[in-house]
MMTF fields as JSON, N, C-alpha, C and O atoms, coordinates in Angstrom:
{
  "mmtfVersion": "1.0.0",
  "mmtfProducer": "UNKNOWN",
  "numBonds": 479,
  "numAtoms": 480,
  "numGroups": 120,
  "numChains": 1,
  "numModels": 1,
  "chainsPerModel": [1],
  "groupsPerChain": [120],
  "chainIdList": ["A"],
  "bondAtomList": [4, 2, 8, 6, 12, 10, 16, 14, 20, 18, 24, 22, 28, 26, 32, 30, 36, 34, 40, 38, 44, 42, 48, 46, 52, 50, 56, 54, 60, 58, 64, 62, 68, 66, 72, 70, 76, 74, 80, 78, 84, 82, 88, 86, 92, 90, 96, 94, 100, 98, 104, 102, 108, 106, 112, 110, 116, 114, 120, 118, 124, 122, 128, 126, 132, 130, 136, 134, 140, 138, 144, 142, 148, 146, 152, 150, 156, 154, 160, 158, 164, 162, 168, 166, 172, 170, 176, 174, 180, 178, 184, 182, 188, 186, 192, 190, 196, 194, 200, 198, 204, 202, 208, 206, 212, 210, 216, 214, 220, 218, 224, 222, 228, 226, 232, 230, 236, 234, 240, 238, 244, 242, 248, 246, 252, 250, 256, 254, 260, 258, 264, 262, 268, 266, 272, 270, 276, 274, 280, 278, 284, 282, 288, 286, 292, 290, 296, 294, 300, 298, 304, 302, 308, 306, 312, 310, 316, 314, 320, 318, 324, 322, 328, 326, 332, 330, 336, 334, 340, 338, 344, 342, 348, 346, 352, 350, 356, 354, 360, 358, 364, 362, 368, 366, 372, 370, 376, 374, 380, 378, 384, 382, 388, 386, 392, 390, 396, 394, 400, 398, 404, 402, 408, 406, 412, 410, 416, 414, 420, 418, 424, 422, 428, 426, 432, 430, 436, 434, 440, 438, 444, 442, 448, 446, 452, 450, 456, 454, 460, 458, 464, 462, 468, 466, 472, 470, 476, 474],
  "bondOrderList": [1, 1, 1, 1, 1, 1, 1, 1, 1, 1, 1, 1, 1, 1, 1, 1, 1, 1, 1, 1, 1, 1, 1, 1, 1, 1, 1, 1, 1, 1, 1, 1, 1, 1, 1, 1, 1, 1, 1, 1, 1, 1, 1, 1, 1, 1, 1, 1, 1, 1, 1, 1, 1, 1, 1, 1, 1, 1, 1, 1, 1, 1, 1, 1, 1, 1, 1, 1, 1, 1, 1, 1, 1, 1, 1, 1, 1, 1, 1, 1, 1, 1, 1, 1, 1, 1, 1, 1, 1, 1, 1, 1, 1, 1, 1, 1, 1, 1, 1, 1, 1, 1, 1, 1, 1, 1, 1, 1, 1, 1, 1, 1, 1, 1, 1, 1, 1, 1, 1],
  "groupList": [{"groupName": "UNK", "atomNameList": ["N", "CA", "C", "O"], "elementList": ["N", "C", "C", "O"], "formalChargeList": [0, 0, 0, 0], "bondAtomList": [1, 0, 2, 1, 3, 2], "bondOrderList": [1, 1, 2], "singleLetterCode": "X", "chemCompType": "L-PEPTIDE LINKING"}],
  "groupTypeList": [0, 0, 0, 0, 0, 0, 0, 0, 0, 0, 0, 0, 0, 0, 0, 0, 0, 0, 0, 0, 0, 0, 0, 0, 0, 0, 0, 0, 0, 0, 0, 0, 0, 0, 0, 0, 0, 0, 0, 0, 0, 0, 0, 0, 0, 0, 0, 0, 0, 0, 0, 0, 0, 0, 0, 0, 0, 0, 0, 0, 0, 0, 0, 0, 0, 0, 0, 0, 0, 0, 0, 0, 0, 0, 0, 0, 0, 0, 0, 0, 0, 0, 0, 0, 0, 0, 0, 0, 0, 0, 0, 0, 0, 0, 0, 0, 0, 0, 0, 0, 0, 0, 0, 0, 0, 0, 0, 0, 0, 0, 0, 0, 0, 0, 0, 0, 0, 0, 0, 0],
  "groupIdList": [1, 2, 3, 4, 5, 6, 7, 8, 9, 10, 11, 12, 13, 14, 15, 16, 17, 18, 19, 20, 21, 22, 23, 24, 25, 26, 27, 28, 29, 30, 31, 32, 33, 34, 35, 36, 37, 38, 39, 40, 41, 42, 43, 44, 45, 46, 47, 48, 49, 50, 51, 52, 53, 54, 55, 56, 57, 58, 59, 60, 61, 62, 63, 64, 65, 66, 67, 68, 69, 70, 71, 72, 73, 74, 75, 76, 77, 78, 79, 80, 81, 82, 83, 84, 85, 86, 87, 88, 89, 90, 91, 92, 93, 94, 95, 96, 97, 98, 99, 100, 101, 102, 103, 104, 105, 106, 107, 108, 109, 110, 111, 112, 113, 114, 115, 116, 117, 118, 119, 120],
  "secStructList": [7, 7, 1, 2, 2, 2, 2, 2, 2, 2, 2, 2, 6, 6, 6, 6, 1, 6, 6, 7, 7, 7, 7, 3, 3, 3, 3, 3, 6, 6, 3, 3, 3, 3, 3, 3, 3, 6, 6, 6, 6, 3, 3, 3, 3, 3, 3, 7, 1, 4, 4, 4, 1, 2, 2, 2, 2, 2, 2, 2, 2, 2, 2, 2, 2, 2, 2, 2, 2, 6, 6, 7, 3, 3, 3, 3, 3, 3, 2, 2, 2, 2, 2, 2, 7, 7, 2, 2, 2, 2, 2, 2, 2, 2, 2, 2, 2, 2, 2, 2, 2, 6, 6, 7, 6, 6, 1, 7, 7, 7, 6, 6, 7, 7, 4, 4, 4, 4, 7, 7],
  "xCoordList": [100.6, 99.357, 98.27, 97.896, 97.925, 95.908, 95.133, 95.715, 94.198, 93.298, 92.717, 92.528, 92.407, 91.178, 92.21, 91.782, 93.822, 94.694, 94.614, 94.265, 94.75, 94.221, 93.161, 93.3, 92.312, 90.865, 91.205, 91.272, 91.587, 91.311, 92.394, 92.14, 93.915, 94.427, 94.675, 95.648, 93.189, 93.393, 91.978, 91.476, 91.463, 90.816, 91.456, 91.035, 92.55, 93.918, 94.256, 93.784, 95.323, 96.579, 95.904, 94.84, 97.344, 97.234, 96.162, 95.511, 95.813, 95.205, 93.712, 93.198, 93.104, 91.919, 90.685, 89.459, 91.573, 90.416, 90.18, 91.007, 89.71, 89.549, 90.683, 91.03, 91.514, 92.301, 93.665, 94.468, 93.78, 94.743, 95.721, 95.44, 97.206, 97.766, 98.062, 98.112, 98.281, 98.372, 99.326, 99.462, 100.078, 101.108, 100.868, 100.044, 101.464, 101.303, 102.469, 103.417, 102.522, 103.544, 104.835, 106.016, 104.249, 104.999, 105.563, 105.017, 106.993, 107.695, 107.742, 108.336, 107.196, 106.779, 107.897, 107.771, 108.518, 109.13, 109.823, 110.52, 109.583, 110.364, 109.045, 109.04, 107.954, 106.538, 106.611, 107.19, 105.757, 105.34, 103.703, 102.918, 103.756, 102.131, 101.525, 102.216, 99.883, 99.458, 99.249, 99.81, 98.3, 98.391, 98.775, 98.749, 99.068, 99.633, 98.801, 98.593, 98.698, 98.673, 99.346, 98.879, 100.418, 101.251, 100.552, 100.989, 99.495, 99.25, 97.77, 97.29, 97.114, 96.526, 97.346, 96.944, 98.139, 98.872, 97.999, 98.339, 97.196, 96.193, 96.868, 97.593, 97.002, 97.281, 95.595, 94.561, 95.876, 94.81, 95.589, 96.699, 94.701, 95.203, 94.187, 93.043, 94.548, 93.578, 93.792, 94.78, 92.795, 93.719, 92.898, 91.687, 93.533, 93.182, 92.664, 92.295, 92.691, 91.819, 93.042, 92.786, 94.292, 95.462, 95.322, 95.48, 94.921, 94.899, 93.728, 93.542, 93.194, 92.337, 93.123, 92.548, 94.691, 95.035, 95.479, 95.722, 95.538, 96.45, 97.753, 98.071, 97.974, 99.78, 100.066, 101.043, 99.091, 98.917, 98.158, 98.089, 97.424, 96.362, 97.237, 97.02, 97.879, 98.909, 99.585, 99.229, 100.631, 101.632, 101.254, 101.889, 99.758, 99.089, 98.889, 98.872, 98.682, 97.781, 99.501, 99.661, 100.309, 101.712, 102.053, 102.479, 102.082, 102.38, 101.506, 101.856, 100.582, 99.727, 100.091, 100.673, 99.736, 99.738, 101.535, 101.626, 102.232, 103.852, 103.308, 103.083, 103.131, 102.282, 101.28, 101.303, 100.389, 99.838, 100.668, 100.365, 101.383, 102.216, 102.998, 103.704, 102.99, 103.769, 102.973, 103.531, 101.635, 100.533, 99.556, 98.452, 99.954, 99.146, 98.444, 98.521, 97.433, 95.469, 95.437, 96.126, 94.714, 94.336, 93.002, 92.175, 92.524, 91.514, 91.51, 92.119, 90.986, 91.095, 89.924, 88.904, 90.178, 89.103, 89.624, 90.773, 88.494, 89.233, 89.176, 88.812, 89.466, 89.831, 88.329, 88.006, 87.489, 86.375, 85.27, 84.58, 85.543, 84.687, 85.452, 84.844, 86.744, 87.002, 86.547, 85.941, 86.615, 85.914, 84.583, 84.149, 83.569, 82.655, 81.333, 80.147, 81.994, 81.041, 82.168, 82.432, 82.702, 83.737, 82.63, 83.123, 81.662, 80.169, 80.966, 81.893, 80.567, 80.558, 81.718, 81.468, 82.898, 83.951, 84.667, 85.49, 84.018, 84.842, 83.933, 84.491, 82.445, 81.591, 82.331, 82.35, 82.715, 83.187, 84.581, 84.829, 85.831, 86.774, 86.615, 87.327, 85.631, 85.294, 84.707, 84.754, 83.97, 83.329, 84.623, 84.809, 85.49, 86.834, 87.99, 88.866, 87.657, 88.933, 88.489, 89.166, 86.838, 86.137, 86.416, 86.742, 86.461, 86.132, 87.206, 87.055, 88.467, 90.425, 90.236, 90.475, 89.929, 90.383, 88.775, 89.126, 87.654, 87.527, 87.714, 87.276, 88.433, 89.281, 90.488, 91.055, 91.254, 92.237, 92.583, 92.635, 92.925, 92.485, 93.689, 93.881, 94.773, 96.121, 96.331, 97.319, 95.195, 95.787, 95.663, 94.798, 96.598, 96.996, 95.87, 95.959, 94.556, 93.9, 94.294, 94.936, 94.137, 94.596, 93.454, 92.401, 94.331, 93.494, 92.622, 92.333, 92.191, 90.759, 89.579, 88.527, 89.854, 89.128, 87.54, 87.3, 86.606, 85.005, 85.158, 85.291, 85.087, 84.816, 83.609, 83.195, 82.927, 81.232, 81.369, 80.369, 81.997, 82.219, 82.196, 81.823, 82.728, 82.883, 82.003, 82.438, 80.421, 79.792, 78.71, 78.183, 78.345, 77.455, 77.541, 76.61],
  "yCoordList": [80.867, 81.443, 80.373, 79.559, 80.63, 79.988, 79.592, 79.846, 79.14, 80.03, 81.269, 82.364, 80.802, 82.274, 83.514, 84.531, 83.207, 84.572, 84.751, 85.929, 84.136, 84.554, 85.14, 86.299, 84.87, 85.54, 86.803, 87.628, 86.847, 88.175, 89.166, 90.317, 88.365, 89.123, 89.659, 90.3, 89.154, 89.277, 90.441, 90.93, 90.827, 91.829, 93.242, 94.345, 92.984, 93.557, 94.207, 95.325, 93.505, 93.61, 95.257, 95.719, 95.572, 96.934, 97.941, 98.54, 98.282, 99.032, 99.144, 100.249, 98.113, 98.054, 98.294, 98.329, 98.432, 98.308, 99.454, 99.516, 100.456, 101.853, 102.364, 103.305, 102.003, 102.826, 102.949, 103.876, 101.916, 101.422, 100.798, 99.611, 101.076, 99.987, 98.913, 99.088, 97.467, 96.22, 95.82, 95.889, 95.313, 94.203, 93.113, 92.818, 92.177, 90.712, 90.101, 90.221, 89.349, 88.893, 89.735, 89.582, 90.634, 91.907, 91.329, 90.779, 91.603, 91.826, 93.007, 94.042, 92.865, 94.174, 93.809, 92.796, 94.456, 93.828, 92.657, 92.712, 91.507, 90.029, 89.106, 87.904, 89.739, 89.212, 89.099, 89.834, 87.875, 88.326, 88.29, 87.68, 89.294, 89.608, 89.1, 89.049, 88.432, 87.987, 89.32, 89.54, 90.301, 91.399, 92.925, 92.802, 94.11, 94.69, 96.768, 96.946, 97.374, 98.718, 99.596, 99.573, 100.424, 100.833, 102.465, 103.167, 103.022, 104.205, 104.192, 105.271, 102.942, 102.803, 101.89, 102.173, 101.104, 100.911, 99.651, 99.065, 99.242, 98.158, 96.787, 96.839, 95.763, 94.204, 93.493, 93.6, 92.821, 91.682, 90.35, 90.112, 89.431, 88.11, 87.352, 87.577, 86.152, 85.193, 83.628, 82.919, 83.347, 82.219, 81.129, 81.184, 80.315, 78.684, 77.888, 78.574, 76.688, 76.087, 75.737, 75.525, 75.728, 75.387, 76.56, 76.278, 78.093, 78.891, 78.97, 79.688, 77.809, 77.238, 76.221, 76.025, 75.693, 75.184, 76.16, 77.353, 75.771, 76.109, 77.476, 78.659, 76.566, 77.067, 77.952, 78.694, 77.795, 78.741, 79.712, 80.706, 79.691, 80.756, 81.95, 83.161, 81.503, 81.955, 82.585, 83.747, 82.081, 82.864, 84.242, 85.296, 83.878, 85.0, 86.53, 87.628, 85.675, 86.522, 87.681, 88.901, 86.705, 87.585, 88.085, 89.22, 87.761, 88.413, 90.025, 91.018, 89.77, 91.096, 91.904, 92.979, 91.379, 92.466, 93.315, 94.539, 92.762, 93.264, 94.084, 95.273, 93.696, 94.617, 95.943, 96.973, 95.638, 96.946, 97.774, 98.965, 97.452, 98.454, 99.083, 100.03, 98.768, 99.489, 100.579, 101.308, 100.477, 101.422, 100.307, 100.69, 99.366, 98.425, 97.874, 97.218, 98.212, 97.571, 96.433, 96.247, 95.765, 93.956, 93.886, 94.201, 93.32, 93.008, 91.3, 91.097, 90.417, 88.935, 88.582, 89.086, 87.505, 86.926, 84.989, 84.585, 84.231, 82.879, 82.6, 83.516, 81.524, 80.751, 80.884, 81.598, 79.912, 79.393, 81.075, 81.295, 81.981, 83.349, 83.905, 84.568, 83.466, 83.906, 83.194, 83.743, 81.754, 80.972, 81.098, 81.227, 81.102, 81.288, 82.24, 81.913, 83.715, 84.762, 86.062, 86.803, 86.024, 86.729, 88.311, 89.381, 88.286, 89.807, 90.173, 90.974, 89.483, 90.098, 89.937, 90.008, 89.757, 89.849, 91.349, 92.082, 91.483, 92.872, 93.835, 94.768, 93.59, 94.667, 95.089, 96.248, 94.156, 94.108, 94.746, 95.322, 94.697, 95.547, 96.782, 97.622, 96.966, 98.635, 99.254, 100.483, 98.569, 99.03, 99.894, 101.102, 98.612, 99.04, 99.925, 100.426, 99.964, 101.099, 102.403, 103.431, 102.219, 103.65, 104.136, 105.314, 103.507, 103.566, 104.273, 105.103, 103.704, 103.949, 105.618, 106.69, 105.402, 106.924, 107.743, 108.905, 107.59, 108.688, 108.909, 109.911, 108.004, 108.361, 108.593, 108.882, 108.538, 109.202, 109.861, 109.196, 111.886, 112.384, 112.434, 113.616, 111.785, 112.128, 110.872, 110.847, 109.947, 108.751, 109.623, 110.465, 109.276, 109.395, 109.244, 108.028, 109.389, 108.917, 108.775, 109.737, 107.699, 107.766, 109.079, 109.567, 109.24, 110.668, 110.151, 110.846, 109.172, 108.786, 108.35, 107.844, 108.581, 108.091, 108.535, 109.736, 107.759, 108.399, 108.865, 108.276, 110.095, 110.839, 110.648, 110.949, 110.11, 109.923, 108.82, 108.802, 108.215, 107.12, 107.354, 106.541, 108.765, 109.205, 109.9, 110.197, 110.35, 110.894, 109.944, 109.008, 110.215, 109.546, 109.014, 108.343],
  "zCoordList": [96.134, 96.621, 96.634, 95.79, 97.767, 97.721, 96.72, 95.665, 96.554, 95.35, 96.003, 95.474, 97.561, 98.044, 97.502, 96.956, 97.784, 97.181, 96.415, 96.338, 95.093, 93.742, 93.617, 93.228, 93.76, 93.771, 93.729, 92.818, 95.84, 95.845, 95.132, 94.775, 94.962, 93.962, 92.73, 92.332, 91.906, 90.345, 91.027, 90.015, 91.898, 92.21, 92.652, 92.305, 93.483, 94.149, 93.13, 92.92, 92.132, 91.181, 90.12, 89.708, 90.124, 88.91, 89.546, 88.69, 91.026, 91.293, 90.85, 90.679, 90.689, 90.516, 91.641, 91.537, 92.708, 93.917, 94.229, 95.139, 94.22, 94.632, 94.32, 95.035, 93.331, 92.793, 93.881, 93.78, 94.878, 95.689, 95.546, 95.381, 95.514, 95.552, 96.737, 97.955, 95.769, 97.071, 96.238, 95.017, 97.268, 97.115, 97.281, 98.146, 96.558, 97.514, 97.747, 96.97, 98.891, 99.354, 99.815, 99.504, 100.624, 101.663, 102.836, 103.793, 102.53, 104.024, 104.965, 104.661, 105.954, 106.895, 108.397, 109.084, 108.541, 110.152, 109.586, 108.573, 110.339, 110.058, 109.648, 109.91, 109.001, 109.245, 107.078, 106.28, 106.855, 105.174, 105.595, 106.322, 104.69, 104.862, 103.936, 102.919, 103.758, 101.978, 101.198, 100.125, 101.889, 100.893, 101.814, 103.038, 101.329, 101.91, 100.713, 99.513, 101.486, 100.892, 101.842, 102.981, 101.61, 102.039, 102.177, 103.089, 101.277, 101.727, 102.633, 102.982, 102.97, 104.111, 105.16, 106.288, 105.194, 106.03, 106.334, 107.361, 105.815, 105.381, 105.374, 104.38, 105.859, 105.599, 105.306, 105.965, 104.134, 104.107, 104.224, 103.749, 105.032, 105.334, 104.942, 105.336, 103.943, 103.927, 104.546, 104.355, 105.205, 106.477, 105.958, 105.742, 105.812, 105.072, 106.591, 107.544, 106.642, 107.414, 108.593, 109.778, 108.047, 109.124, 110.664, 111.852, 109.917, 110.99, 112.475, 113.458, 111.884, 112.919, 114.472, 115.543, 114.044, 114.511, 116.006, 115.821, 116.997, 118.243, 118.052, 118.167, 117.801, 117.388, 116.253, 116.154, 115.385, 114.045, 114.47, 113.747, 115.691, 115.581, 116.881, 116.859, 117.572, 118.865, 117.881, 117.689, 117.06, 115.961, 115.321, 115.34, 114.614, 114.152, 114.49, 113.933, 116.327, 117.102, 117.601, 117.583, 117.923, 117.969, 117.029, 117.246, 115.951, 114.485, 114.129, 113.491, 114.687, 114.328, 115.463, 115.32, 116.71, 117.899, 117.226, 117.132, 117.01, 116.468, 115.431, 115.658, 114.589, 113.25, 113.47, 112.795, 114.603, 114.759, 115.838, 115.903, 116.45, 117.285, 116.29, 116.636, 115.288, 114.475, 113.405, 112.585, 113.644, 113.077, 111.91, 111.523, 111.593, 110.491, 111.081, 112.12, 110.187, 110.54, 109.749, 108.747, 110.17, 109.764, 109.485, 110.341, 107.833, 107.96, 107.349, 106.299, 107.871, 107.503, 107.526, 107.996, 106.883, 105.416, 105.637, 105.817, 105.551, 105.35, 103.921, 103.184, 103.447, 102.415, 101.7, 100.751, 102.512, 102.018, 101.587, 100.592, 102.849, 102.246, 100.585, 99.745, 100.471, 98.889, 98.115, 97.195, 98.115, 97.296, 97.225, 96.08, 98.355, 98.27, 98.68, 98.622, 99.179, 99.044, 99.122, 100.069, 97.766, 97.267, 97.113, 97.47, 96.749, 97.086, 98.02, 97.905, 99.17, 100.445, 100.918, 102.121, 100.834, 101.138, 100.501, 101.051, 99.148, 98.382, 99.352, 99.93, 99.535, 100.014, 102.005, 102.419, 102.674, 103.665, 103.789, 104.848, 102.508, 102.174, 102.143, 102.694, 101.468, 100.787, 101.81, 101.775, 103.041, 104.078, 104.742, 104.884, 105.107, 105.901, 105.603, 106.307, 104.083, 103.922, 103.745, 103.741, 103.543, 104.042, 104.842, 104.696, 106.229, 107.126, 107.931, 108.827, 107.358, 107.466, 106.966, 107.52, 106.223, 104.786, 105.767, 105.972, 106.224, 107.614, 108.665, 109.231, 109.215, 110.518, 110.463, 111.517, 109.209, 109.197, 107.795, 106.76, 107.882, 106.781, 106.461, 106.177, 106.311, 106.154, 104.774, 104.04, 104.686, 103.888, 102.579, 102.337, 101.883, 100.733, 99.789, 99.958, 98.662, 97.959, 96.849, 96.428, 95.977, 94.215, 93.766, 94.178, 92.774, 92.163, 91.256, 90.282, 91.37, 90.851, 91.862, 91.472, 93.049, 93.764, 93.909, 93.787, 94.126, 93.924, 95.416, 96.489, 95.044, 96.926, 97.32, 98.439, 96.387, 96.705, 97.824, 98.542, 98.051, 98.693, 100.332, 101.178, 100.553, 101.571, 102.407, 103.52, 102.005, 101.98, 102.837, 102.236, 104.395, 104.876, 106.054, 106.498]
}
């Protein structure tokens, strides 16, 4: 892993994030994903400075379009936003999986979840 993966996975790990589980290092299709929640159907990707390249960024772009035909939403993050505005990167998560869990009422919630969250 990264460090930006670490980060965000010692935030991830044991369901600490809204009471979600994530995986890391998910095989989905023929694809590994960096992080993965299976009852939002959620991928997080954190893309280091290589995914800037041509050929890395074409791969990606096929890798996902395959991934969401299959119903999985993408939210990505670079390297440098974990290292360095890790705030607004968790605040930008929590935006999006709000956002998942009201447009679709079927996701699963941990039974601790603050429903307050949902409200607005």
């Amino acid at each position: 892993m990264t460090s930006g993966e670490v980060i965000l996975w010692n935030i991830l790990k044991d369901n600490k994030f809204l009471g979600f589980d994530f995986d890391r290092q998910r095989c989905i299709d023929n694809y590994i994903v960096d992080f993965y929640c299976k009852d939002l159907m959620l991928v997080i990707e954190v893309d280091g400075t290589y995914h800037t390249y041509e050929e890395t960024f074409v791969k990606d772009e096929i890798r996902q379009t395959k991934l969401e035909s299959l119903g999985v939403k993408f939210m990505r993050f670079t390297e440098a936003e974990m290292k360095h505005d890790i705030v607004n990167v968790m605040r930008a998560l929590e935006d999006g999986i709000i956002e998942l869990i009201k447009r679709d009422s079927s996701v699963n919630l941990p039974k601790d979840f603050d429903m307050s969250l949902l409200v607005g």
